[in-house]
C-alpha positions, 0 to 999 in steps of 0.5 A: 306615719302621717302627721297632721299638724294644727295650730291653735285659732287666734287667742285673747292675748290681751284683755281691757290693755291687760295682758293674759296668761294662757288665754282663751279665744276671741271670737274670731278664733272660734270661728276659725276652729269652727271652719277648721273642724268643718275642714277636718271632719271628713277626715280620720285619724288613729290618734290625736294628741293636744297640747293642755294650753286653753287656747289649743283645749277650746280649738279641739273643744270645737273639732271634738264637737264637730267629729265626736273624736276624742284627744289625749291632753299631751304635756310636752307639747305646750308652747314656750313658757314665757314670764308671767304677765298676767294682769299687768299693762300689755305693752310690757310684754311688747316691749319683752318682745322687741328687745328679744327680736333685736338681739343679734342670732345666738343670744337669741337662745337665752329667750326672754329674762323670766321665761323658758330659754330658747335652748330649752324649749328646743331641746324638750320639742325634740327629746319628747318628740323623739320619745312620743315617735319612739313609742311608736316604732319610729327610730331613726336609721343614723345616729344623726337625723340632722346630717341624715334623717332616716328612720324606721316606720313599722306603720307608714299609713299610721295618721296622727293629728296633733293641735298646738303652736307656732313654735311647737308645730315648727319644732317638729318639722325641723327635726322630722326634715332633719333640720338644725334648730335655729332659736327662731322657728317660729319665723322660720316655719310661719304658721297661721292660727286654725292653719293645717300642716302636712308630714309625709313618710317617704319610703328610701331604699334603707328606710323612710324619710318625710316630706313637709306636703303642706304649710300653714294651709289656710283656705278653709278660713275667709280672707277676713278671718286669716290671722298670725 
């Protein structure tokens, strides 16, 4: 199995000094999905599965309408829930930001006051994972994929491509790799917006484990046009 992970292009977050909830694009965001879908169509994919957050709908609006392939708005892989801030000045969510970044390491689970813990999100991208693998014959060997990620793979060549988050994407790699979760995986995998990732299955003498072969590849964007 081979899993393609795309993070979304780069998102409106804020709109006349107002922060924006679930936001759209920016220009430049579509152009990156544009440049991203012209990377991908060349490509071909058994299933494909996209978060249902606006800014991952409209990067996949564009590869859909590049490739004609058709995608399943998959709830589970939206990013963390953060609190309500739309409409209100943005440096409020900046300052949210700043204060949760200067926390010392594990008070950095608890997330920002009004938001989706850290432990939570977490917890959700690796349960659900493991279920959405699950369903497709993917189950691990050993009881502890962290200590040793082996698994069974009934269909190695299998390509999946999924579209959603720096965090969400970063989730999957760490539990894929076996990797224990640390409450900043969105600095610890850094993914640019529109960028491609790549999951390799490689095949063990009792199973199958997987390589990351790719990282936030982002040669399809111009210099200008390469964002985080």
């Amino acid at each position: 199995m081979r899993l393609t992970l795309v993070r979304h292009a780069e998102p409106m977050w804020v709109r006349d000094g107002l922060a924006v909830d679930d936001p759209p694009l920016t220009e430049r965001g579509w152009r990156q999905a544009e440049r991203l879908a012209e990377r991908l169509r060349t490509e071909t994919f058994d299933e494909i599965v996209v978060s249902p957050l606006v800014r991952t709908r409209e990067t996949f609006a564009a590869i859909e309408d590049r490739t004609g392939w058709r995608g399943t708005i998959t709830p589970w892989l939206e990013e963390i829930r953060s609190p309500i801030w739309h409409g209100t000045p943005a440096e409020r969510a900046e300052e949210a930001f700043r204060e949760e970044r200067a926390r010392i390491a594990k008070e950095r689970w608890r997330g920002i006051e009004g938001g989706e813990a850290v432990r939570d999100f977490v917890a959700r991208i690796r349960e659900n994972g493991g279920l959405f693998l699950a369903e497709r014959g993917v189950e691990p060997v050993t009881e502890d994929v962290e200590s040793l990620p082996v698994w069974r793979v009934p269909d190695p060549g299998r390509r999946i491509l999924v579209v959603a988050h720096a965090g969400t994407n970063s989730g999957i790699v760490a539990y894929l790799l076996g990797l224990a979760p640390v409450p900043w995986e969105w600095d610890r995998f850094v993914l640019n917006h529109a960028s491609v990732t790549r999951i390799e299955p490689l095949q063990l003498g009792d199973g199958w484990t997987f390589g990351l072969s790719r990282l936030s590849d982002v040669e399809h964007l111009d210099v200008a046009d390469r964002t985080l």
